[in-house]
C-alpha positions in Angstrom: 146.4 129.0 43.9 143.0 129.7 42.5 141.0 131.8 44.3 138.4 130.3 46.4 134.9 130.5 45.7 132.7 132.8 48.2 130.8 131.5 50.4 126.8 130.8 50.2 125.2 132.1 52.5 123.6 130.2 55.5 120.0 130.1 56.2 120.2 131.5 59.7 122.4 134.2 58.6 121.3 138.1 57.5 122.6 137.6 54.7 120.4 134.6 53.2 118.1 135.0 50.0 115.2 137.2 50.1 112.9 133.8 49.4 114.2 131.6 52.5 113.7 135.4 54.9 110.3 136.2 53.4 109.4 131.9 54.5 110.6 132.5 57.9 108.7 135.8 58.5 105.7 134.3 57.3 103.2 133.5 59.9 102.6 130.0 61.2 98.5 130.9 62.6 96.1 130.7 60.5 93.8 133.4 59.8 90.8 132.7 62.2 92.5 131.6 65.4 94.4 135.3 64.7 91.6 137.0 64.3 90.3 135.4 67.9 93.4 136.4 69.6 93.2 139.7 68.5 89.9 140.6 69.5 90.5 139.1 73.3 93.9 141.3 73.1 91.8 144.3 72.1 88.6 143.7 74.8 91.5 143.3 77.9 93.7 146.3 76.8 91.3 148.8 75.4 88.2 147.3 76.7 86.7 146.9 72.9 83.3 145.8 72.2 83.8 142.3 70.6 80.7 142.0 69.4 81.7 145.9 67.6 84.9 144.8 67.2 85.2 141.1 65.4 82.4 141.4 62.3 85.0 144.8 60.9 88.1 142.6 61.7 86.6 139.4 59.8 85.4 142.0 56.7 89.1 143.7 56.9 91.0 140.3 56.3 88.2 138.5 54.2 86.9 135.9 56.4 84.0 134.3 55.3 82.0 131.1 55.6 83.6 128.3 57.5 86.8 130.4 59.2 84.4 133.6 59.6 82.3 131.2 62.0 85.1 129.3 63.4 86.6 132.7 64.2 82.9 133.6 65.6 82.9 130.4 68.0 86.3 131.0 69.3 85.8 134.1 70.1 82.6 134.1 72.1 83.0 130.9 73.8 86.5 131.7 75.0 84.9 135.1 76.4 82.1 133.2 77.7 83.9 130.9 79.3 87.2 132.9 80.6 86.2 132.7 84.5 86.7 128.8 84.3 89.2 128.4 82.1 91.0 131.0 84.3 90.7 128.3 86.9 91.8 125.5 85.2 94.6 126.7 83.9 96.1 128.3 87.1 95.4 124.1 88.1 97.7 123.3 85.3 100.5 126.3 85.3 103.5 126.4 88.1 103.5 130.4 87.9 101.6 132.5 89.4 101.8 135.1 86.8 101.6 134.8 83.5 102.2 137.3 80.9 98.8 138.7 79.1 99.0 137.8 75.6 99.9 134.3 77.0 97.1 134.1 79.0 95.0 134.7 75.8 96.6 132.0 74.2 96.1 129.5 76.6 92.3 130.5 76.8 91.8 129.9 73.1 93.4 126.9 73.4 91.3 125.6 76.6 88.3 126.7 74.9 89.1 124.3 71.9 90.3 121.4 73.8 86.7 121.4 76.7 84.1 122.9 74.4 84.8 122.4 70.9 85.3 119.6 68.7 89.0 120.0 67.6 90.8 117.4 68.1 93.8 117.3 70.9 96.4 117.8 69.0 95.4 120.1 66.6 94.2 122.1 69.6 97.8 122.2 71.3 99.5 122.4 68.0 97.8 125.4 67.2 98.3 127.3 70.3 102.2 126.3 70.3 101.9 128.4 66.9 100.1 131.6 67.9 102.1 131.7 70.9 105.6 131.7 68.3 103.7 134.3 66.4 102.9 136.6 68.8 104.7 136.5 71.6 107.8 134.7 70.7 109.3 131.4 70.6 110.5 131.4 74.4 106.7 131.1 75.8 106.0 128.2 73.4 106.8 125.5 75.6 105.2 126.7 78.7 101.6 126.9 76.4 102.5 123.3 74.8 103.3 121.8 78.4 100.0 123.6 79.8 97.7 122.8 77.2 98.6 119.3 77.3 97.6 118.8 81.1 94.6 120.9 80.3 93.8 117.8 77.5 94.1 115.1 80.1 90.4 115.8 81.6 86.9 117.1 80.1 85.4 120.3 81.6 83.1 118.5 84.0 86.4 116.7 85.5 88.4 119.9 85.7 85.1 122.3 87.7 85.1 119.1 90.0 88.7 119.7 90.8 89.1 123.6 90.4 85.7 124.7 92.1 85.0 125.5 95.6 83.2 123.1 97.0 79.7 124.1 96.6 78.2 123.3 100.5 81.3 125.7 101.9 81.4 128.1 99.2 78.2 128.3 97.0 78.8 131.6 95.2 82.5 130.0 95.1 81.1 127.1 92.9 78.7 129.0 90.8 81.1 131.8 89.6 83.9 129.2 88.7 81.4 126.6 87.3 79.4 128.8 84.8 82.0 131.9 84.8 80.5 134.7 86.0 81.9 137.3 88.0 81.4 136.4 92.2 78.8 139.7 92.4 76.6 138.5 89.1 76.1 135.0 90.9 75.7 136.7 94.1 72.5 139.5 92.3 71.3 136.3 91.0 71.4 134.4 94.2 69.5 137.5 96.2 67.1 137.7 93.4 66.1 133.9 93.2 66.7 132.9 96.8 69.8 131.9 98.1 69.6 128.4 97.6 67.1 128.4 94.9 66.8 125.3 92.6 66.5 127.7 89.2 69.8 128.9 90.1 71.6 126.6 87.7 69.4 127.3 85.2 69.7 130.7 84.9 73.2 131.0 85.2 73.4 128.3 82.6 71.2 130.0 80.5 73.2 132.9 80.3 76.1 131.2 78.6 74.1 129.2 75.5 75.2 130.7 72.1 72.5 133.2 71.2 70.2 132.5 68.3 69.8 135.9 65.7 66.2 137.4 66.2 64.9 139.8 64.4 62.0 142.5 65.2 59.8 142.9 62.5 58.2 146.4 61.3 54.4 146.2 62.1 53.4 146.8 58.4 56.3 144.1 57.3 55.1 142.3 53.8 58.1 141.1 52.4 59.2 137.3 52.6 60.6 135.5 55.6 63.6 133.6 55.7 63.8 130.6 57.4 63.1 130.3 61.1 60.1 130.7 63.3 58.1 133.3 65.7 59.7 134.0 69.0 57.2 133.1 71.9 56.5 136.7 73.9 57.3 139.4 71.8 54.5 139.8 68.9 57.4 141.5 66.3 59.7 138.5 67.1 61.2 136.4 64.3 64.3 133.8 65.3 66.7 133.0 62.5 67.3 129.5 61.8 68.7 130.0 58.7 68.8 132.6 55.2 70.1 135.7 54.7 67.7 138.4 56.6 70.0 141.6 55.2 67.2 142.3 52.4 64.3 142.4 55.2 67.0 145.0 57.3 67.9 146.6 54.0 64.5 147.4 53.1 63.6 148.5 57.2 61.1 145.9 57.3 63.2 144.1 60.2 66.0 144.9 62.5 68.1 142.7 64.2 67.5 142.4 67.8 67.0 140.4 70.7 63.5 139.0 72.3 64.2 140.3 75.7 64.9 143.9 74.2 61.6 144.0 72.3 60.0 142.9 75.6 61.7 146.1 77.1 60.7 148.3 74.5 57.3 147.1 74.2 57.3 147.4 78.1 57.9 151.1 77.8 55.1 151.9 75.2 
């Protein structure tokens, strides 16, 4: 008999060419919606800065323009709004504990589907992917089945549902319906007045994105880029577009915030 031919290798087996391994292994996120995850890993297990932490991360993997400021947003605004998608999601899941870097998962993907403008699917889709990526295929249905109730209502509808309601439980209400911690709303509620009609606001306030504002050098010359002057500090200058790095370069400017000037300048 003639001998018989050896068998090729199957795709699922060790043995399968380097090309169809090197495929498999290669990840299924894309770059920006990594870089998210990563940082909300790093701020809940080392407590890292993010605002330290994400602008190195973006430079180490070379994210620029569109997926450095996706990246940006998702970051942030899944930060900033943790404390109700916390609540919505416990409203969707039937465990009462759920592993960590799933948890992040879910909030990335809660934050895409009630405050961005990614679409429902892609949204889902996406998270289904991290969640193969980084912690496995096994939680990948959980996060798809999750996601997909989370999808069936807009923020407003969901803090109707998963708030306290507000008469029985004000501080209840507040923390879950702007996300704050119970004791911020509480400071804020003994500093306004407990029923205070500013309270809203303020807590409101706290969670818009911020705006880049530079402080200007007293003796500054140099051209502006685009933007305006803030209202109550005199060294103020909000960004509303250009590239201020030659003014900070130069020490003409440095970047920081109104209220900080206002504290400085308080102290002088």
């Amino acid at each position: 008999h003639a001998p018989r031919r050896a068998a090729r290798p199957r795709r699922d087996q060790p043995g399968r060419p380097a090309a169809n391994r090197s495929r498999a292994a290669r990840p299924r996120t894309d770059p920006a919606r990594r870089a998210a995850y990563d940082v909300l890993r790093a701020v809940a297990d080392r407590d890292a800065y993010a605002n330290l932490l994400l602008p190195a991360l973006l430079a180490e993997r070379g994210l620029t323009g569109r997926d450095a400021s996706f990246a940006t947003e998702l970051t942030y605004g899944t930060l900033r709004g943790r404390g109700s998608y916390d609540a919505i999601l416990a409203a969707c899941s039937d465990r009462d504990d759920i592993d960590p870097p799933v948890r992040d998962v879910l909030r990335l993907g809660a934050h895409q589907l009630l405050a961005t403008r990614v679409g429902d699917h892609a949204a889902v889709a996406t998270s289904v992917d991290l969640a193969k990526d980084v912690c496995g295929p096994r939680p990948s249905g959980f996060v798809n089945a999750v996601l997909r109730r989370v999808a069936t209502r807009d923020l407003d509808g969901w803090i109707q549902i998963v708030a306290p309601d507000r008469n029985r439980d004000p501080s209840g209400y507040l923390a879950v319906r702007y996300s704050y911690p119970r004791w911020i709303v509480d400071a804020f509620r003994d500093a306004l007045g407990p029923d205070a009609a500013e309270i809203d606001d303020a807590l409101g306030a706290g969670n818009v994105r911020p705006q880049v504002v530079l402080a200007l050098s007293p003796g500054a010359d140099g051209p502006l880029p685009d933007g305006e002057r803030t209202r109550w500090s005199p060294y103020g200058f909000r960004l509303a577009g250009g590239d201020p790095s030659p003014l900070v370069a130069s020490g003409e400017a440095a970047v920081q915030d109104e209220a900080s000037q206002l504290a400085a300048l308080a102290l002088t």
